[in-house]
Residue, then its C-alpha position, 0 to 999 in steps of 0.5 A: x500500500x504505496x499510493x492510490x496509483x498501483x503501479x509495477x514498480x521495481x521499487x516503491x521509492x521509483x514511484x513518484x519523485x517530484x522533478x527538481x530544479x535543474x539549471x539553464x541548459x547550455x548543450x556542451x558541443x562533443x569537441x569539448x574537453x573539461x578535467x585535469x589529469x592522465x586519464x581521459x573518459x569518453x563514452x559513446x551513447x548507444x540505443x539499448x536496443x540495438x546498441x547502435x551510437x545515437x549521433x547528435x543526441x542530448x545527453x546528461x553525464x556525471x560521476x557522482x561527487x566529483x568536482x570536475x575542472x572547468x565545471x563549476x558545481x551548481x549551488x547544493x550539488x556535489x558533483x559537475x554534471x554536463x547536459x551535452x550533444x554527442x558527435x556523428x559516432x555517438x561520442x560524448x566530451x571528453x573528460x580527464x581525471x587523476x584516476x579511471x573511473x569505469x563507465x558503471x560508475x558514472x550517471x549517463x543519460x540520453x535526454x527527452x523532453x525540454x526544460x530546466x527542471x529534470x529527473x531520471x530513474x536507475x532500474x535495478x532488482x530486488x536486492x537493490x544491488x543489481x541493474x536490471x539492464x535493457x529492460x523496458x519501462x514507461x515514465x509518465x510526466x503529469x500533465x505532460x508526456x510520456x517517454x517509454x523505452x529500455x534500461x541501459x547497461x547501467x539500468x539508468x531511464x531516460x533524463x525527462x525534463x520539463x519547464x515546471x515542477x512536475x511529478x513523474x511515475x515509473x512503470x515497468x514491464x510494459x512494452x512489447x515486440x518491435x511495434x512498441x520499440x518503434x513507436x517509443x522512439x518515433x512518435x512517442x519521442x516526437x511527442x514528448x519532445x515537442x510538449x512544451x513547444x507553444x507552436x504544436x497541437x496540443x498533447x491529448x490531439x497528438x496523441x489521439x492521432x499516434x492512437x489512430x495511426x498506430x493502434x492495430x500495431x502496438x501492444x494491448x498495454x502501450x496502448x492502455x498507456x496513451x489512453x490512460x495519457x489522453x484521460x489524465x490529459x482531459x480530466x486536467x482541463x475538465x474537458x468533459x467531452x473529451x473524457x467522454x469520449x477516451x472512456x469510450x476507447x475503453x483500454x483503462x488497465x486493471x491497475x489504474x482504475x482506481x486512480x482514474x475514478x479517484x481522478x474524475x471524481x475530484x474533477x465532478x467529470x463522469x463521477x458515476x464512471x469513475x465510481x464504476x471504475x473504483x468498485x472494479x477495483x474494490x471487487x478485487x481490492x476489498x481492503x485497499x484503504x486508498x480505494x475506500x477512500x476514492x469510494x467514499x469521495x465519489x459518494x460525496x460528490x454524487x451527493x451521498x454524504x452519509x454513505x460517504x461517511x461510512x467508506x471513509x471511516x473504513x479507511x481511516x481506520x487501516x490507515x491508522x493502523x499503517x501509519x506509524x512506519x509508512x510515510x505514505x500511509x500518514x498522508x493517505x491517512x491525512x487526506x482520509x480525515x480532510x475528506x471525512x471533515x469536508x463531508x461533515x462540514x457540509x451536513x453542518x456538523x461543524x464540530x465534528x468537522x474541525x475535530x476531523x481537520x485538526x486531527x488531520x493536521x495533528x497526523x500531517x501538518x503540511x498536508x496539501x488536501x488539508x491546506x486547499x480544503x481549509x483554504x477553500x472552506x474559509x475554516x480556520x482550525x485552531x483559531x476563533x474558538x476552533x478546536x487547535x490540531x491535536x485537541x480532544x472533542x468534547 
């Protein structure tokens, strides 16, 4: 129990990262030579799949916790990174240094998306020692584009940047056949390098089109992927006719419902789909304390507060019970009492309400549903005789 979104993680921690901020991007030309010393590093860029070099592509590299002469370290870093463009043969700068460093050590990574703010993943098993190499995945950039390709040699993704802080999920597994292979690199890579182009069509249309275009050849799962993409992308404008219309593709994965109804239900779009989508999941789920939850959100939403009331406590009581050790459960746990305060709130019961909102923040102080809530409700809690967090009810 790691998030509401159940996604095929190698690891929870590669769930959801927030993008941080990175700086301007000057692309270091491959004639380039920065470092002193008798050891002079070079590498090539390859495709995982193929191996062939990648000419004329952006890449980051660095070895972590290394100064490198000519390359001062940003602010709270500790080591130079560079954001280059290789040569014809795929090479990268080159770099010289008192002592080798072989190239598992180093941090190389082709780059997708446009932007100053950046992040990447490194894939490895379950012990967390090995890189899973050559091994396929799907990041998925809110709000923005998808990326989708293979591990390489050190098991490191693709750098996605993007120009505003964003939150990026991982999931593994998913790619299949050549078809796959071939629209990641060809349409997927146009798109997500293109995103925040102000010229191009905007996302959902592109990649409606790449959906049409390429549907019949690309597998079941990618194909579960750009659907997904293209509801995220509607539900984020509260674009209730194109809702309608990516629900009607069908192709939600199993592992996604709950998200997605959990989605349109925040939005007020299809609530009574997403409340479908939601049972789906608890049919198979009956405990899933985050699926409890989007229930009882739904329910408010369609108007069934004291119902809602009830799937709510459900879930605050496994989140209680989870939240001691696991930091995701205390914000689940947060949210959980937020919406259970809203609910109250609405059917008058004012004191009830503030006791569940001062619990929340007792538990998760900065909680953001928390903050918007209160903010949204005009409610102060712990001012103007409101009970303050952590105070008993009477």
């Amino acid at each position: 129990m790691t998030s509401r979104l159940l996604a095929t993680l190698v690891a929870a921690a590669l769930g959801c990262a927030a993008l941080p901020a990175a700086h301007a991007r000057t692309y270091v030309a491959p004639t380039a030579s920065f470092g002193k010393g008798a050891y002079v590093h070079q590498f090539v860029l390859r495709d995982p799949v193929t191996h062939q070099p990648l000419p004329n592509a952006r890449y980051r590299l660095f070895l972590p916790g290394q100064v490198i002469a000519g390359l001062p370290v940003k602010p709270d870093q500790h080591d130079s990174v560079i954001f280059g463009t290789t040569d014809a043969a795929g090479r990268t700068v080159k770099i010289r240094l008192p002592k080798s460093h072989p190239q598992k050590q180093w941090v190389f990574n082709p780059i997708i998306g446009e932007g100053d703010m950046g992040e990447s993943f490194r894939l490895e098993d379950s012990s967390g020692k090995e890189p899973l190499r050559g091994f396929p995945y799907v990041l998925d950039v809110d709000r923005e584009y998808l990326a989708c390709g293979y591990s390489d040699a050190n098991g490191y993704s693709y750098y996605a940047q993007s120009r505003t802080p964003r939150n990026i999920n991982l999931y593994t597994g998913i790619l299949a056949g050549s078809a796959d292979t071939d629209w990641c690199a060809g349409p997927g890579a146009a798109i997500a390098n293109s995103a925040s182009d102000p010229g191009a069509p905007d996302l959902y249309t592109q990649y409606l089109g790449s959906l049409v275009a390429n549907g019949d050849r690309i597998s079941t799962e990618l194909r579960q992927q750009i659907v997904t993409k293209l509801l995220a992308l509607a539900i984020a404008d509260r674009d209730a006719g194109r809702v309608a219309a990516v629900l009607d593709l069908g192709d939600i994965p199993d592992e996604r419902r709950n998200d997605i109804g959990y989605r349109l239900a925040d939005a007020g779009i299809a609530v009574d789909r997403g409340l479908a989508m939601i049972d789906a999941h608890l049919a198979q789920s009956p405990e899933d304390a985050y699926a409890l939850d989007s229930k009882g959100w739904a329910l408010y939403r369609l108007g069934h507060n004291d119902e809602a009331l009830t799937w709510f406590d459900r879930s605050i009581a496994i989140f209680a019970k989870n939240s001691d050790d696991d930091s995701d459960a205390r914000e689940a746990y947060a949210t959980g009492l937020t919406h259970k305060g809203e609910v109250l709130w609405k059917l008058g019961r004012q004191d009830e309400a503030r006791n569940a909102f001062a619990q929340a923040a007792k538990i998760q102080p900065k909680n953001a549903e928390l903050k918007e809530t209160l903010k949204r409700l005009e409610i102060q809690v712990g001012q103007d005789g409101a009970k303050a967090p952590g105070t008993a009810s009477e």
